[in-house]
C-alpha positions in Angstrom: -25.2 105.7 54.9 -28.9 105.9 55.4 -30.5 102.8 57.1 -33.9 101.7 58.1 -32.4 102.0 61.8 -31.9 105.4 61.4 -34.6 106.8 59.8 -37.6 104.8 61.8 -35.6 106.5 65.1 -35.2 110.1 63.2 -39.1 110.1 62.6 -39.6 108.4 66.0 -37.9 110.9 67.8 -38.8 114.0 66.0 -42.4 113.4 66.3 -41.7 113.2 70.2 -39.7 116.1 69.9 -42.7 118.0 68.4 -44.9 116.9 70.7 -42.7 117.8 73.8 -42.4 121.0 72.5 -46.8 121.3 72.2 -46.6 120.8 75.9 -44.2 123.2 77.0 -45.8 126.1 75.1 -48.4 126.5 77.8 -45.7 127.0 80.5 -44.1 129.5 78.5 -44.9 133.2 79.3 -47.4 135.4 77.5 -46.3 137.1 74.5 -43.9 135.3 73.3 -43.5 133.7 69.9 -43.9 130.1 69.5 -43.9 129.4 66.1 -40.2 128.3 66.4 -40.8 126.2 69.6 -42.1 122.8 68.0 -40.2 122.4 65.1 -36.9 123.0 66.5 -38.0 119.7 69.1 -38.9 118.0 66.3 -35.2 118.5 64.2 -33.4 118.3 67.5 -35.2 114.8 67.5 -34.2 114.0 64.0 -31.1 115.0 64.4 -30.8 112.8 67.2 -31.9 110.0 65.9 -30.2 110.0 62.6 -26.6 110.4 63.9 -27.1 109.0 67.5 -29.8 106.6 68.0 -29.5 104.9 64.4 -26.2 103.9 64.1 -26.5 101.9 67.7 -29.8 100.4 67.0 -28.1 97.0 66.0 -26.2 96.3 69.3 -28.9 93.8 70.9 -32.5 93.8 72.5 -30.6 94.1 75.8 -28.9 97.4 75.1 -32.5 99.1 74.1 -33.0 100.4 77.4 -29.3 101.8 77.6 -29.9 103.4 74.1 -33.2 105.1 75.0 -32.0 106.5 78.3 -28.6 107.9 76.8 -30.7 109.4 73.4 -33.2 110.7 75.8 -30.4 112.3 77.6 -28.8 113.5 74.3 -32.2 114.8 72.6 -32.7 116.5 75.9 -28.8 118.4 76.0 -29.4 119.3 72.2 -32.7 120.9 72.5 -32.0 122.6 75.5 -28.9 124.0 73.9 -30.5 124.8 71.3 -32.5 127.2 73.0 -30.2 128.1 75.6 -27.7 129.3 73.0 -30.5 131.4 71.0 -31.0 133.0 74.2 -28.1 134.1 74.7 -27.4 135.3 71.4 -30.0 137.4 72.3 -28.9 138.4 75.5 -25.6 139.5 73.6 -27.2 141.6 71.4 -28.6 143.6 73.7 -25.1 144.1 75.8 -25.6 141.9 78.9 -22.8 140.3 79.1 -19.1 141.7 79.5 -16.9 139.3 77.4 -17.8 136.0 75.4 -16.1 133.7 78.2 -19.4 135.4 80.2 -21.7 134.3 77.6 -20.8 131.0 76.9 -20.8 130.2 80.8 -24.3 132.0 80.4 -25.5 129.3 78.1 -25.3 126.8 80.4 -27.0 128.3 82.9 -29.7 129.3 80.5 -30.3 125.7 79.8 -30.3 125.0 83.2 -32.9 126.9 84.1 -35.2 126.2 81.8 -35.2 122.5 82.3 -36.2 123.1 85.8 -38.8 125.5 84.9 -40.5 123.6 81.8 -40.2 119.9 83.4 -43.2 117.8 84.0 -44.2 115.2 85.0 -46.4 114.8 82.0 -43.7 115.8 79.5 -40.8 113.6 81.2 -43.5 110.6 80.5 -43.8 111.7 76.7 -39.8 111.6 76.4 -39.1 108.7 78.0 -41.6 106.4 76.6 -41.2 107.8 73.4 -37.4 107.0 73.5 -38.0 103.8 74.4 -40.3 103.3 72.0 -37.5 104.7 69.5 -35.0 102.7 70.7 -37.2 99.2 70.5 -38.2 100.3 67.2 -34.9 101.2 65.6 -33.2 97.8 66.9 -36.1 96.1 65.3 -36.0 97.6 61.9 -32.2 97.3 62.4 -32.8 93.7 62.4 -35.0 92.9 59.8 -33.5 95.2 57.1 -30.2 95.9 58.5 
């Protein structure tokens, strides 16, 4: 059932989930395509805060700081698997890997490593004020039309 909760965090969160995404495309490599890279932040985002962040936005002022640290941690896991899982897709299409057991474990390590490779300073301050300010927002609008 849509709420006011859950869609002031969904657009919260996917705009924070574009912008992330805007800051890691100068770390990536050159040549390769980024036209995928923002908006797949930005509907890991609204994924996330339609179906996590939303439905826990009524719970109390005092739990908004829980709430932004675990959908922070959650928008962070889905995005990263997101991408860890394309890679490896395309890693299996081209034969690298000897069974799917291999692969799967491969995702993981995928994700891994681009989470230390593409984490800043800067963009660790964008996704954790920004789930914050998600978090606040989404109990607010879970209180006054909830």
């Amino acid at each position: 059932m849509p709420t006011a909760a859950k869609l002031i965090s969904a657009i919260i969160l996917a705009a924070v989930g574009w912008l992330c995404g805007e800051l890691v495309k100068p770390l990536m490599p050159e040549g390769r395509d980024l036209s995928y890279l923002s908006p797949t932040c930005a509907f890991a985002g609204l994924f996330v805060g339609w179906f996590y962040l939303g439905p826990r936005a009524d719970r109390g002022l005092g739990t908004a700081g829980a709430n932004a640290g675990t959908t922070l941690f959650v928008q962070v896991f889905v995005t990263l698997f997101t991408f860890s899982f394309s890679q490896m897709i395309s890693n299996s299409l081209r034969k690298r890997y000897e069974g799917p057991i291999e692969a799967l474990q491969d995702i993981f390590i995928i994700g891994f490593d681009f989470a230390v490779e593409f984490t800043t300073a800067e963009i660790a301050a964008v996704a954790i004020l920004g789930a914050f300010i998600a978090s606040s927002s989404a109990f607010y609008a879970a209180r006054k039309w909830g």
